[in-house]
N, CA, C and O atoms as a DFTB+ gen file, in Angstrom:
804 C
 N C O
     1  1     101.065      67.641     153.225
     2  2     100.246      66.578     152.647
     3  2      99.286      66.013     153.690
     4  3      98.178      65.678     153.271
     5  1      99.589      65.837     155.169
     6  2      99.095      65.058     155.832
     7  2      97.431      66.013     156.247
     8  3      96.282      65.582     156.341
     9  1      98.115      67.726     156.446
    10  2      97.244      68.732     156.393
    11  2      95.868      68.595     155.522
    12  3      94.772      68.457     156.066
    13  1      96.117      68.667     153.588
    14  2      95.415      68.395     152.806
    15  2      94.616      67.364     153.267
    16  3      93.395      67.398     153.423
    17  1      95.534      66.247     153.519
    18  2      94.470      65.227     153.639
    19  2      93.797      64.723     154.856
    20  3      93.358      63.581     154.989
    21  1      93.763      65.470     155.546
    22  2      92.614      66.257     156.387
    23  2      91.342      66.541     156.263
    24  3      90.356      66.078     156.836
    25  1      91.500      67.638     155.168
    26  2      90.694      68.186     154.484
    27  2      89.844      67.352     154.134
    28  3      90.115      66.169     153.929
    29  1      88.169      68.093     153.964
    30  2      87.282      67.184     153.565
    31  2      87.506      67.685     151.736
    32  3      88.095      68.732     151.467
    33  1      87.007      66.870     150.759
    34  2      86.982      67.188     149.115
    35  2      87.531      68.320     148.983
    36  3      88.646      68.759     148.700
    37  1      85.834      68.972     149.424
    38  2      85.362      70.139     148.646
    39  2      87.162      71.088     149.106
    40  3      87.825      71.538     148.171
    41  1      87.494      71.185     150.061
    42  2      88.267      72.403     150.711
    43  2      89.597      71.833     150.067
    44  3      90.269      72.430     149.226
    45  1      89.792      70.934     150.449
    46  2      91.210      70.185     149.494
    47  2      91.222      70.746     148.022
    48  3      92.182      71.262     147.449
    49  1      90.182      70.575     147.621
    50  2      90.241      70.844     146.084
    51  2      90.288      72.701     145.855
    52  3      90.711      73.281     144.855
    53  1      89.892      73.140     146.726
    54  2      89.970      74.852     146.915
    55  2      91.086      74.993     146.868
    56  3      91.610      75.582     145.923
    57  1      91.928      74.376     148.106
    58  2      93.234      74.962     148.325
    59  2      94.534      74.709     147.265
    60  3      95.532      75.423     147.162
    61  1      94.195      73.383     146.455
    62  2      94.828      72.951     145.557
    63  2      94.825      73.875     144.297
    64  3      95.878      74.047     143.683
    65  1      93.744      74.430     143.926
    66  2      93.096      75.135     142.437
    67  2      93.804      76.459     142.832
    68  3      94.463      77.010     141.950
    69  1      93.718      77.213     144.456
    70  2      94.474      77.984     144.998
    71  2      96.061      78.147     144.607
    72  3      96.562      79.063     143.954
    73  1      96.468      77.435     144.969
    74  2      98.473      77.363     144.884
    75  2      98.180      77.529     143.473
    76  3      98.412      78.663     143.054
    77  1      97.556      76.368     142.302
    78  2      97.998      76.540     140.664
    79  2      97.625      77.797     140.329
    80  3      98.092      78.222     139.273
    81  1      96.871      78.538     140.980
    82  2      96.230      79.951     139.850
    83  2      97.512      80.460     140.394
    84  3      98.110      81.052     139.496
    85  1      98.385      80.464     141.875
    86  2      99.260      81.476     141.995
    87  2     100.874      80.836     141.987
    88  3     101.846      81.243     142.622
    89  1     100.779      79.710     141.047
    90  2     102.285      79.276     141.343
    91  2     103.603      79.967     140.681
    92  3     104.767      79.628     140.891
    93  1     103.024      81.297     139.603
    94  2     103.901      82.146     139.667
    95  2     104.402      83.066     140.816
    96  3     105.544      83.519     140.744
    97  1     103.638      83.348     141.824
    98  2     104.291      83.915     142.670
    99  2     105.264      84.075     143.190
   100  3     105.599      83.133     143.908
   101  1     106.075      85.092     143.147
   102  2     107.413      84.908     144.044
   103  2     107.105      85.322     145.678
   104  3     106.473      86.371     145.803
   105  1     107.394      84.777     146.656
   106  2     107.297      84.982     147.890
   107  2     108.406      85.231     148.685
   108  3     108.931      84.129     148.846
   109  1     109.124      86.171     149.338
   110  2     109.448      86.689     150.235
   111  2     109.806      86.212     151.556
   112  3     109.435      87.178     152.222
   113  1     110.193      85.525     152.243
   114  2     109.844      85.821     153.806
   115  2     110.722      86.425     154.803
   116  3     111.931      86.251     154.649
   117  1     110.331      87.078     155.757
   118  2     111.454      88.493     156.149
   119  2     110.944      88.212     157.896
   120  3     110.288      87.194     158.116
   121  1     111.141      88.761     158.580
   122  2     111.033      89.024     160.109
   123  2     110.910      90.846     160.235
   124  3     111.322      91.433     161.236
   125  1     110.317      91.532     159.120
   126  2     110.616      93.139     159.304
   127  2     109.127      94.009     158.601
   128  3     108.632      93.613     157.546
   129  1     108.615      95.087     159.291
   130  2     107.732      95.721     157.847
   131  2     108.498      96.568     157.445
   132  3     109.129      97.515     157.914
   133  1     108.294      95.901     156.133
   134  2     108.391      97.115     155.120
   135  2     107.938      98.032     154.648
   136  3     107.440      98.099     153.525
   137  1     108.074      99.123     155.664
   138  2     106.894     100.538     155.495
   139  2     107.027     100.931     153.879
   140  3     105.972     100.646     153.313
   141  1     107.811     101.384     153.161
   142  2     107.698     102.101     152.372
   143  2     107.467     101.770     150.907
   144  3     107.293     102.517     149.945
   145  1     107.530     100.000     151.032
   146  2     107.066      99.138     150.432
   147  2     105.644      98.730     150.336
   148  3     105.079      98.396     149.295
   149  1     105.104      98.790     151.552
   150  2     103.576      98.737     151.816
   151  2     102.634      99.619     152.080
   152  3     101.470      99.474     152.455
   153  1     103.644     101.099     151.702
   154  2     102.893     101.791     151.609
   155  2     101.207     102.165     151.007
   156  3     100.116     102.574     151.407
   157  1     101.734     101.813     150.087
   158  2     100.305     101.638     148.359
   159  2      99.499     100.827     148.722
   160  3      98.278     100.975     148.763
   161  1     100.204      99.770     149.058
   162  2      99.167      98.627     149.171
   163  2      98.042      98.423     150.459
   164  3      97.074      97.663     150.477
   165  1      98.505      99.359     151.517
   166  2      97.525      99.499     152.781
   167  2      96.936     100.477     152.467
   168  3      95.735     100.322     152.686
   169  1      97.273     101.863     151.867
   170  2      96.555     102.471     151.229
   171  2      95.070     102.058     150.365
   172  3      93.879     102.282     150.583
   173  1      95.736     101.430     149.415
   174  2      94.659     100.783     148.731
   175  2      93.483      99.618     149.212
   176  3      92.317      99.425     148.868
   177  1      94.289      99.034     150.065
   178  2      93.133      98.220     151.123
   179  2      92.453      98.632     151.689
   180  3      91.328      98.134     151.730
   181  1      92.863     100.076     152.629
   182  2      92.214     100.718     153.135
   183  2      90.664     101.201     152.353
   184  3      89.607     100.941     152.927
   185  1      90.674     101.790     151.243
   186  2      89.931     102.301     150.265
   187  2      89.214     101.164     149.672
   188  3      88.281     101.360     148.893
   189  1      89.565     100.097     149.970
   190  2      88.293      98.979     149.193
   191  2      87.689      99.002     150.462
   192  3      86.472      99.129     150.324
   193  1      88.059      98.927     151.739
   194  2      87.048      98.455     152.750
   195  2      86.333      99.422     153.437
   196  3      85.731      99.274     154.501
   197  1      86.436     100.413     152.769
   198  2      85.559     101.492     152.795
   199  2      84.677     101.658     152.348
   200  3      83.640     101.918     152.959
   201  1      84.818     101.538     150.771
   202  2      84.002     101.271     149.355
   203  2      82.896     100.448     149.996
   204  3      81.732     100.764     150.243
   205  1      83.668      99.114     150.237
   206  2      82.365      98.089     150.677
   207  2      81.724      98.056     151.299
   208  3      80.809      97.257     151.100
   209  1      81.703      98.837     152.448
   210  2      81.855      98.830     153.582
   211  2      79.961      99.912     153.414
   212  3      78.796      99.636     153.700
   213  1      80.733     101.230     152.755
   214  2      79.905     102.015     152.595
   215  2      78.284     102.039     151.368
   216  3      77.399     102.866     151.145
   217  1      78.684     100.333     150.740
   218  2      77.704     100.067     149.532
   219  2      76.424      99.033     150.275
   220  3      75.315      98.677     149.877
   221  1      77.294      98.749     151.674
   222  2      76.250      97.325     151.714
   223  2      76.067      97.505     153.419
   224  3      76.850      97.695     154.350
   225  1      75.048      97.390     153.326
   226  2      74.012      97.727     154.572
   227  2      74.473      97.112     156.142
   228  3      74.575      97.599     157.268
   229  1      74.706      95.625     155.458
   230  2      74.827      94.568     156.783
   231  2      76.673      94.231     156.661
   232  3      77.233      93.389     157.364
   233  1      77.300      94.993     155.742
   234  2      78.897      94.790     156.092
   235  2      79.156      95.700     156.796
   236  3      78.811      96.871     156.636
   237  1      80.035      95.076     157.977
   238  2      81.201      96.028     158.646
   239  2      82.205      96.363     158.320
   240  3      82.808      95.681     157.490
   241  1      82.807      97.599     158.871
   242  2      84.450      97.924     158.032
   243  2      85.014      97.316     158.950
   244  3      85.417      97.926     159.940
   245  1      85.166      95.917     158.803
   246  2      86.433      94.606     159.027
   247  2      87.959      95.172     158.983
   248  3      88.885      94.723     159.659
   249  1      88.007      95.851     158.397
   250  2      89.986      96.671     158.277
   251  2      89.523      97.752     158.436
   252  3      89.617      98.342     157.360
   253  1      88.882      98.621     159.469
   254  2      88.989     100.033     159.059
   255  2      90.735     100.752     159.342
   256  3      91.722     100.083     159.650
   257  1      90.703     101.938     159.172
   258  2      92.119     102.964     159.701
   259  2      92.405     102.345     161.017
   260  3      93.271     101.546     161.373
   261  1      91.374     102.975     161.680
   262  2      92.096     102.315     163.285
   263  2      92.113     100.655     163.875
   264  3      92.556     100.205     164.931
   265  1      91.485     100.027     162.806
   266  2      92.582      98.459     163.622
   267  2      93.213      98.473     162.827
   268  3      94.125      97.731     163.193
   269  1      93.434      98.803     161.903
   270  2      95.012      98.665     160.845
   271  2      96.062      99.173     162.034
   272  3      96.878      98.441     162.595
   273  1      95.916     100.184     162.217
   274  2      96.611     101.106     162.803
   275  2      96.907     100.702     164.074
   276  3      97.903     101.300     164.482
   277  1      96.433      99.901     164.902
   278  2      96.301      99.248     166.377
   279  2      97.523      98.046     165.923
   280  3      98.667      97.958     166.370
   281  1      96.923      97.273     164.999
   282  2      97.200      96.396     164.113
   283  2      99.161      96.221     164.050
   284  3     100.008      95.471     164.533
   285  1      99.123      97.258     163.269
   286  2     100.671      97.756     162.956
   287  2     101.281      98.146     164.670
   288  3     102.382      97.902     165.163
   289  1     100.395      98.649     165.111
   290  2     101.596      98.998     166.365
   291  2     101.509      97.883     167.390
   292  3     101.955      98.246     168.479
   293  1     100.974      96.368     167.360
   294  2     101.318      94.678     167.575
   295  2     102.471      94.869     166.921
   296  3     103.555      95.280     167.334
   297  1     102.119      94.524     165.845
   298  2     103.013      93.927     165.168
   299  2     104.727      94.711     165.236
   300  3     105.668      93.918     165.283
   301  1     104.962      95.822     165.238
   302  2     105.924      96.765     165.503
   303  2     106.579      96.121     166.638
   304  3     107.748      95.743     166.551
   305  1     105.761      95.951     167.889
   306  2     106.616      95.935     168.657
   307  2     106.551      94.129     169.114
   308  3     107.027      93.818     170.206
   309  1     105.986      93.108     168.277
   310  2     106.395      91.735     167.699
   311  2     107.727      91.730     166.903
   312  3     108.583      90.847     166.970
   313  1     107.781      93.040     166.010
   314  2     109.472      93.295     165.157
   315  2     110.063      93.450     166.229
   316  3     110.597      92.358     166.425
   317  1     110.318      94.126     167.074
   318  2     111.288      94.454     168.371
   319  2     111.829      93.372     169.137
   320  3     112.967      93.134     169.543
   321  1     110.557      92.682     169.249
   322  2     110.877      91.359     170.076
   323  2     111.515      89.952     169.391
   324  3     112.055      89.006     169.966
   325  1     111.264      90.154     167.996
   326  2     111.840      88.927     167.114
   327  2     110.988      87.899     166.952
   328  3     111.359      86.745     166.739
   329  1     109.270      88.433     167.089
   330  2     108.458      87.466     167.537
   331  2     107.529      87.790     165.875
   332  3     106.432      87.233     165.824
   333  1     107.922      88.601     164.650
   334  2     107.285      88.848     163.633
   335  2     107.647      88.030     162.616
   336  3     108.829      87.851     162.324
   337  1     106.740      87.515     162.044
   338  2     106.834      86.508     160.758
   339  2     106.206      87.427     159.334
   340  3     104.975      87.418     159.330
   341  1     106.766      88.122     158.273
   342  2     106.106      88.974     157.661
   343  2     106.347      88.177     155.997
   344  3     107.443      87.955     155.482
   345  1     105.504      87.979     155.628
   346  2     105.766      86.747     154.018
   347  2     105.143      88.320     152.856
   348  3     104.105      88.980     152.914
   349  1     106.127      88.392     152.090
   350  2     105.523      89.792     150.854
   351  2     105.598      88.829     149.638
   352  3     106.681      88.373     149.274
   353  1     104.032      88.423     148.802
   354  2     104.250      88.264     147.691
   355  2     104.235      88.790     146.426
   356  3     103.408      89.692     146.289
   357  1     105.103      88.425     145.131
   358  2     105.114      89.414     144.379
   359  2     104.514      88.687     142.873
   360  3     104.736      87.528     142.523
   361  1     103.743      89.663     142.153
   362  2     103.407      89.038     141.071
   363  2     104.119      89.801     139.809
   364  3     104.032      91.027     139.874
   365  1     104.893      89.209     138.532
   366  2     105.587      89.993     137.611
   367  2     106.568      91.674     138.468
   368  3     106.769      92.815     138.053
   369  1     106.994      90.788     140.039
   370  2     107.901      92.032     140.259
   371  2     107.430      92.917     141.232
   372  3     108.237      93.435     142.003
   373  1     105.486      93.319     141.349
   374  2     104.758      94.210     141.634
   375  2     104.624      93.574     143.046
   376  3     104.553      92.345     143.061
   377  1     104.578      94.234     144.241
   378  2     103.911      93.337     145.500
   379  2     102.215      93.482     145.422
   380  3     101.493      94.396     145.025
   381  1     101.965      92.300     145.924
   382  2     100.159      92.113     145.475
   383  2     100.188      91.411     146.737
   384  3      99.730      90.289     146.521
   385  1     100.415      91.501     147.599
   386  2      99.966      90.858     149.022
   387  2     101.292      91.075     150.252
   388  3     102.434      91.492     150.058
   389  1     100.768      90.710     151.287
   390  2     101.817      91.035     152.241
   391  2     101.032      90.307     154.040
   392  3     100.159      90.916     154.658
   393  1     101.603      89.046     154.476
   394  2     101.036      88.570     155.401
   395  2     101.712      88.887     156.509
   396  3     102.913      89.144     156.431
   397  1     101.053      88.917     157.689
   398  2     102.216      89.343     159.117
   399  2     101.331      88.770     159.938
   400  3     100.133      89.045     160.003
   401  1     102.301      87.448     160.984
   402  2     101.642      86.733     161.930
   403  2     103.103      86.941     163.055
   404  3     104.284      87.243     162.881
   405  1     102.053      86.511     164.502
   406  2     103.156      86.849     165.451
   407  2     103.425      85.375     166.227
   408  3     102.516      84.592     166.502
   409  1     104.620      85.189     166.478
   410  2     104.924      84.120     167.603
   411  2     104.439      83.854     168.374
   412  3     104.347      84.893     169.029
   413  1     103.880      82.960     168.986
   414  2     103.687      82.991     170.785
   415  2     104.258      81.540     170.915
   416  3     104.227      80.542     170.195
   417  1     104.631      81.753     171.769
   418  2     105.491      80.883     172.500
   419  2     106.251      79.976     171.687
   420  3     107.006      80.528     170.886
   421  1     106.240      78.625     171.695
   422  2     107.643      77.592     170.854
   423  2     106.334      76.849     169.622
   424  3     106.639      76.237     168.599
   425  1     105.083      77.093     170.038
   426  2     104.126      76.130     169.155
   427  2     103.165      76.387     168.356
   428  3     102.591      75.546     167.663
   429  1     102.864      77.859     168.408
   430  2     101.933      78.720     168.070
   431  2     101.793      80.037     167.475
   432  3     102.514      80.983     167.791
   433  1     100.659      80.111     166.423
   434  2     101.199      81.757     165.786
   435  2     100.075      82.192     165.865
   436  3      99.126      81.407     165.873
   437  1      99.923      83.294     165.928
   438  2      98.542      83.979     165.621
   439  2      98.636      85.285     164.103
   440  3      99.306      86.313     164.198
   441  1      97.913      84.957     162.967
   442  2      97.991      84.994     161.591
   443  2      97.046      86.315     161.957
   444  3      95.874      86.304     162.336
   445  1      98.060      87.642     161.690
   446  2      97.316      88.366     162.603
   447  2      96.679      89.766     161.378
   448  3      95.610      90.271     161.720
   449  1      97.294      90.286     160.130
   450  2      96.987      90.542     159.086
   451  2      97.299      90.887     157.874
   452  3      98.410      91.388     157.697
   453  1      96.638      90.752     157.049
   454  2      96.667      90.096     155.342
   455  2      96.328      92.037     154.233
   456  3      95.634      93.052     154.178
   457  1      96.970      91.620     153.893
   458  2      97.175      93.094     152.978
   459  2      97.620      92.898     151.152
   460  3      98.685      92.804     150.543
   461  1      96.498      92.903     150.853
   462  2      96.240      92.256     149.281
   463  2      95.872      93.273     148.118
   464  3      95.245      94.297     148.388
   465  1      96.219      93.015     146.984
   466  2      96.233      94.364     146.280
   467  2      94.770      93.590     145.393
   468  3      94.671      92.578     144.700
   469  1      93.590      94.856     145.922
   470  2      92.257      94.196     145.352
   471  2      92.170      94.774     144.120
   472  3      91.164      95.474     144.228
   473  1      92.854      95.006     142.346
   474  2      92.767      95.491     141.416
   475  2      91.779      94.177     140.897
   476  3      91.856      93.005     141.266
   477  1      90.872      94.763     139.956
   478  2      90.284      93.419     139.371
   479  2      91.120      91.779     138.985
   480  3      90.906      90.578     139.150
   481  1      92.340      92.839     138.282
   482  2      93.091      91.601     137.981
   483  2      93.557      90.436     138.424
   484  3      93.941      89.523     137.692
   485  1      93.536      90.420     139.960
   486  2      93.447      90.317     140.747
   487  2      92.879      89.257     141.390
   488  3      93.514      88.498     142.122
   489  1      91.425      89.145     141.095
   490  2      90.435      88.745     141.808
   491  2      90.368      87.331     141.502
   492  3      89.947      86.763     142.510
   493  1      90.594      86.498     140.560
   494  2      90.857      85.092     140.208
   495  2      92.035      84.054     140.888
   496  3      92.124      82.832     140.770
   497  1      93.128      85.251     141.840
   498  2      94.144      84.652     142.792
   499  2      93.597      83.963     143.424
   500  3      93.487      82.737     143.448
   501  1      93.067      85.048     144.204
   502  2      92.494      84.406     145.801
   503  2      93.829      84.996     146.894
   504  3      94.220      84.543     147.969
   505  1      94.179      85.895     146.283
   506  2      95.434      86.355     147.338
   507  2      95.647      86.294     148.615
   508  3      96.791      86.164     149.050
   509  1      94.369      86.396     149.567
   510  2      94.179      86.122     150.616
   511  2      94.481      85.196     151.224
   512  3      95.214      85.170     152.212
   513  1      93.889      84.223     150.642
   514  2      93.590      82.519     150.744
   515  2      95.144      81.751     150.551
   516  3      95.548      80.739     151.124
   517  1      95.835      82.588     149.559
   518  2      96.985      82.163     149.500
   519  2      97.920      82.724     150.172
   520  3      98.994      82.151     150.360
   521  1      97.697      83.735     150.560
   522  2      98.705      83.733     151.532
   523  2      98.808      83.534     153.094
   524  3      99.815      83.572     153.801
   525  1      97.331      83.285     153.483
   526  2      97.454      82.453     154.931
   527  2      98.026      80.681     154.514
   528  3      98.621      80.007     155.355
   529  1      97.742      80.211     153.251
   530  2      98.258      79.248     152.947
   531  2      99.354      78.753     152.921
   532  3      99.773      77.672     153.335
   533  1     100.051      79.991     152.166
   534  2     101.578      80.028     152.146
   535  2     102.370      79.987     153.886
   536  3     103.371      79.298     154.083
   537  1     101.789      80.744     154.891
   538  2     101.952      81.404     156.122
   539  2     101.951      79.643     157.207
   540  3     102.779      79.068     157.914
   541  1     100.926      79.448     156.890
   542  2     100.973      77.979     157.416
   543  2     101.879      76.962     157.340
   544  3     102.542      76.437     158.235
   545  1     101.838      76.779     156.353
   546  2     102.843      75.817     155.423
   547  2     104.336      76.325     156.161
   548  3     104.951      75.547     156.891
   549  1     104.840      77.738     155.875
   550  2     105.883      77.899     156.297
   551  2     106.406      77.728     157.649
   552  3     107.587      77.500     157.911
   553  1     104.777      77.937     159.092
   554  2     104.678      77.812     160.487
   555  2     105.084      76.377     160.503
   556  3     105.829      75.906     161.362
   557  1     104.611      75.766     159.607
   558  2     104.832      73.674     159.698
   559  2     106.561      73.716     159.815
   560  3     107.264      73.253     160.713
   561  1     106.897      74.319     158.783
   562  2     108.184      73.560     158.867
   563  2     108.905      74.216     159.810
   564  3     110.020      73.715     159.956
   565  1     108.598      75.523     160.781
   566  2     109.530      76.225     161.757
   567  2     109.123      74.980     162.785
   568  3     109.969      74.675     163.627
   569  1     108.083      74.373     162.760
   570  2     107.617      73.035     163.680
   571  2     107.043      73.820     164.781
   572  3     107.392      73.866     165.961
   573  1     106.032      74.466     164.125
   574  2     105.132      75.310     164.854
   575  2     104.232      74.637     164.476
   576  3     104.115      74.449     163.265
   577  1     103.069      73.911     165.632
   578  2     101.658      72.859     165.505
   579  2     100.356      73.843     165.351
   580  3      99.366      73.746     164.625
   581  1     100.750      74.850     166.336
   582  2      98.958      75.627     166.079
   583  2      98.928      76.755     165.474
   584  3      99.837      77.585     165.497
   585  1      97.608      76.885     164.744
   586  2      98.017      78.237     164.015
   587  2      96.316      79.080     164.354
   588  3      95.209      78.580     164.555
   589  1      96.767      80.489     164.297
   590  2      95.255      80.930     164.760
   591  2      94.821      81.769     163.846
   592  3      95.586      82.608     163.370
   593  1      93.700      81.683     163.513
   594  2      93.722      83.179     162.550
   595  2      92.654      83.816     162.820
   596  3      91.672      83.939     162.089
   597  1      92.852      84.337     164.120
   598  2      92.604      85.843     165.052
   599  2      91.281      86.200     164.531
   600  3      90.406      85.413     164.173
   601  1      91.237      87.526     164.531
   602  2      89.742      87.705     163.930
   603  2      90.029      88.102     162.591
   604  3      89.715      89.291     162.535
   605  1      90.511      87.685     161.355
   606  2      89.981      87.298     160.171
   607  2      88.418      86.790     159.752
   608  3      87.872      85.894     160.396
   609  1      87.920      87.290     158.890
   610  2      86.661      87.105     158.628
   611  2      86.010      85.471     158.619
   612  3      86.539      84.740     157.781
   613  1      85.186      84.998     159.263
   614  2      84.711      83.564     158.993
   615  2      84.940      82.336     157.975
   616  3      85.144      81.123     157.932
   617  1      84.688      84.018     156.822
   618  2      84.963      83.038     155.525
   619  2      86.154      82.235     155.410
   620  3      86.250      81.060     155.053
   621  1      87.116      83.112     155.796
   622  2      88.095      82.116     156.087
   623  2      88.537      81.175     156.988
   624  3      89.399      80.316     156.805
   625  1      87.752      81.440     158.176
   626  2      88.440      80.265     158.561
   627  2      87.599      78.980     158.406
   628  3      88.022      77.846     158.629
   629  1      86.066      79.377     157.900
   630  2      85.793      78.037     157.340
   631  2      86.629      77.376     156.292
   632  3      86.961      76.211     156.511
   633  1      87.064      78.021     155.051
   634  2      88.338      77.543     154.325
   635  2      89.486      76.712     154.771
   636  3      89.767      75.744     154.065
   637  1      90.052      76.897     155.624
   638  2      91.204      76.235     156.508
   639  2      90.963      75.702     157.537
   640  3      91.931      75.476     158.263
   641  1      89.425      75.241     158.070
   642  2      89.303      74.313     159.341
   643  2      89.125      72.921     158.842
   644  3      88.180      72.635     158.107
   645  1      90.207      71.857     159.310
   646  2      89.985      70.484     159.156
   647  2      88.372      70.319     160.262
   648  3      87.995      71.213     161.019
   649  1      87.837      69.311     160.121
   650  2      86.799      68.844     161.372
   651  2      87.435      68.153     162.450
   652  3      86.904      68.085     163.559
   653  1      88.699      67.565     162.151
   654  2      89.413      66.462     162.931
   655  2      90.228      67.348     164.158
   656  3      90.170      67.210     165.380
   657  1      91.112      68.441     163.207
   658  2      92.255      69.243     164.350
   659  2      91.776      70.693     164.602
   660  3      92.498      71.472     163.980
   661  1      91.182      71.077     165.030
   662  2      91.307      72.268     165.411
   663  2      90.886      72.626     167.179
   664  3      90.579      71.818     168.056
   665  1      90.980      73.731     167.240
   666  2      90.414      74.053     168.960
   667  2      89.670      75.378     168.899
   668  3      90.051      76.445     168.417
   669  1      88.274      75.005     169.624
   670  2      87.305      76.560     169.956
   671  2      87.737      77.501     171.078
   672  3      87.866      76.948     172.170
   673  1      87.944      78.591     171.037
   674  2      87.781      78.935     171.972
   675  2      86.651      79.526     172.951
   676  3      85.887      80.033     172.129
   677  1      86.211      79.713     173.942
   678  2      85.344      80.240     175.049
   679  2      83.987      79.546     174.859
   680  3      82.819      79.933     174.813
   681  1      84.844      77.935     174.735
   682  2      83.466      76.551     175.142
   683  2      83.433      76.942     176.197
   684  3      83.823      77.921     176.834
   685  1      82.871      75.994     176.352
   686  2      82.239      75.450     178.406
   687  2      83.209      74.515     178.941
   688  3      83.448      73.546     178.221
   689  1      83.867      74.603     180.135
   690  2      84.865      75.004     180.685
   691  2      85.457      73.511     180.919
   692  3      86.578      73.324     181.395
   693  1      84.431      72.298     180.467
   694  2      84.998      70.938     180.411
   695  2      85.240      70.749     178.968
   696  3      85.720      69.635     178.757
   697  1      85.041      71.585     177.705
   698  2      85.707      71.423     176.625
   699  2      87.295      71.734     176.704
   700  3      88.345      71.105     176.569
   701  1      86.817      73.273     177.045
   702  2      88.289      73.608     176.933
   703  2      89.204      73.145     177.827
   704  3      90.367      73.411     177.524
   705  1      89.008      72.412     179.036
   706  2      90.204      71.272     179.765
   707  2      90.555      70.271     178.593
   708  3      91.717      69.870     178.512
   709  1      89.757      69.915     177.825
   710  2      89.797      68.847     177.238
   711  2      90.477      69.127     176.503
   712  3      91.455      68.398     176.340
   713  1      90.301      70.470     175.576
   714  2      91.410      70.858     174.271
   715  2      92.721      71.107     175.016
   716  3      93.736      70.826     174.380
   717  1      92.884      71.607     176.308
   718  2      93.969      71.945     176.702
   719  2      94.826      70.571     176.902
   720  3      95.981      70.692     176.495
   721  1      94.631      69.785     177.232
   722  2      94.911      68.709     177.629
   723  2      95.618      67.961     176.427
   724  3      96.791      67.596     176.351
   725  1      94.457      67.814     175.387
   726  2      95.149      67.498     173.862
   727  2      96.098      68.806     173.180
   728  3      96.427      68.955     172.003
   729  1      96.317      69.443     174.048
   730  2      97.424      70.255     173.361
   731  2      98.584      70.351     174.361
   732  3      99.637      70.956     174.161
   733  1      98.361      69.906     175.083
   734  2      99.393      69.864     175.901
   735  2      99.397      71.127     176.478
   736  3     100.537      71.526     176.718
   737  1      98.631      71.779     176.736
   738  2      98.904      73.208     177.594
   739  2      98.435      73.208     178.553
   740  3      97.288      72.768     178.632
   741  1      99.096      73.696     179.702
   742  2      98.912      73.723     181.113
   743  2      97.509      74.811     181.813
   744  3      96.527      74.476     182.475
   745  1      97.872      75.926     181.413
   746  2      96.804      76.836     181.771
   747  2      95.684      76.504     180.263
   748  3      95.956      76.420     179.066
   749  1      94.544      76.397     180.926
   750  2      92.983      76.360     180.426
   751  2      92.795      78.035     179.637
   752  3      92.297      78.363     178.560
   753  1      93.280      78.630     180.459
   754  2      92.439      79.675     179.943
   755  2      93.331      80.766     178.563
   756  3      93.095      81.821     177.973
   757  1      94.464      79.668     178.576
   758  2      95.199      80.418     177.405
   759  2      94.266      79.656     175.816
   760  3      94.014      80.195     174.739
   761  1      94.045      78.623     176.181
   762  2      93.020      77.617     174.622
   763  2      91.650      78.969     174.823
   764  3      91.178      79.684     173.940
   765  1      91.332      78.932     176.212
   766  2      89.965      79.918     176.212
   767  2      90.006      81.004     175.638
   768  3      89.005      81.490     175.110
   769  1      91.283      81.633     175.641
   770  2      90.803      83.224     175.250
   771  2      91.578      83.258     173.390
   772  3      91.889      84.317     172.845
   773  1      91.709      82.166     172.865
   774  2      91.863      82.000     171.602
   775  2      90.809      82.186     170.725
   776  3      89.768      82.584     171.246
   777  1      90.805      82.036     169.746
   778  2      89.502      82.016     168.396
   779  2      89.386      80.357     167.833
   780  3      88.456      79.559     167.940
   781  1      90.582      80.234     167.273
   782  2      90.586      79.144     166.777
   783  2      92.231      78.769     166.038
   784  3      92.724      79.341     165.066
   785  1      92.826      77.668     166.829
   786  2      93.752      77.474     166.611
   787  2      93.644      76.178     165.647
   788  3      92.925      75.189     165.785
   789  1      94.586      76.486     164.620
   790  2      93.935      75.569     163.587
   791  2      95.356      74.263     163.767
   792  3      96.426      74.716     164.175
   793  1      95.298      73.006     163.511
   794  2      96.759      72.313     163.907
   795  2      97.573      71.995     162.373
   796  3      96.891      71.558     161.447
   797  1      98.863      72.211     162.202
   798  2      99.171      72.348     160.783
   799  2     100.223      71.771     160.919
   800  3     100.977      71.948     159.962
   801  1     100.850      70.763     162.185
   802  2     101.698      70.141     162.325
   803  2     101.642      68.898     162.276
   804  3     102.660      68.227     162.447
């Protein structure tokens, strides 16, 4: 609540209209991938961001094969270490999304990637949106304060940046003392080599 109301209107009212389109969802949360479960569904991600990728001039392939693939072998050996947070949601039974963020240290996660089943039907969720939503929410109550979401596309993280809490990374070098400082972190250059840690505590 304190998060929401953060939020300026417009984004409050996003994230709210968000949860009701998906409050059937059943959600999952595990510490493991489930290869053979997510099989289809990275498959199929794979193949939209190709599609798009290959229709429009000024898009990049944002998920191609090989950062998926880089991607998964983080996260693999985040499973090893006990440092993987993996949330699978399911709609009527079917999995239609699948989030995986990694630990760092006692205060912080980095929301590292989102695997959504893009069928038209689909497209009125916001599956994405909801499930870094869901991912957050759940980081709050492990009483985890910062949350990052790595290189995910802009769009989103304009979606989920309050104006009040968040931190830039690779300001000029009296900002980032300054964010470090309000975060209580000792080394400078760990806030520096971040993206954007969003605060959800």
């Amino acid at each position: 609540e304190s998060y929401l109301a953060s939020l300026n209107k417009k984004k409050r009212h996003a994230l709210t209209h968000n949860a009701r389109e998906n409050a059937d969802v059943a959600v999952q949360i595990d510490r493991r991938i489930r290869d053979e479960e997510i099989r289809e569904l990275t498959e199929k991600y794979l193949r939209y961001w190709q599609i798009k990728s290959a229709l429009s001039e000024t898009s990049k392939d944002v998920d191609s094969y090989e950062k998926i693939m880089i991607d998964f072998y983080l996260l693999r050996r985040a499973e090893e270490m006990g440092k993987l947070i993996a949330i699978y949601f399911y709609v009527e039974g079917q999995l239609a999304a699948v989030n995986f963020a990694i630990r760092r240290e006692s205060d912080r996660v980095d929301d590292y990637l989102c695997l959504r089943d893009t069928d038209e039907k689909y497209a009125h969720r916001g599956l994405g949106n909801y499930a870094i939503w869901v991912n957050m929410n759940h980081c709050r109550q492990l009483g985890i304060r910062y949350y990052d979401l790595s290189d995910f596309p802009a769009e989103y993280k304009r979606k989920f940046i309050n104006t009040e809490m968040f931190y830039y990374g690779f300001a000029k070098p009296e900002a980032a003392a300054g964010a470090a400082e309000d975060a209580g972190v000792a080394d400078t250059a760990e806030v520096a080599q971040s993206n954007i840690y969003q605060k959800v505590g």
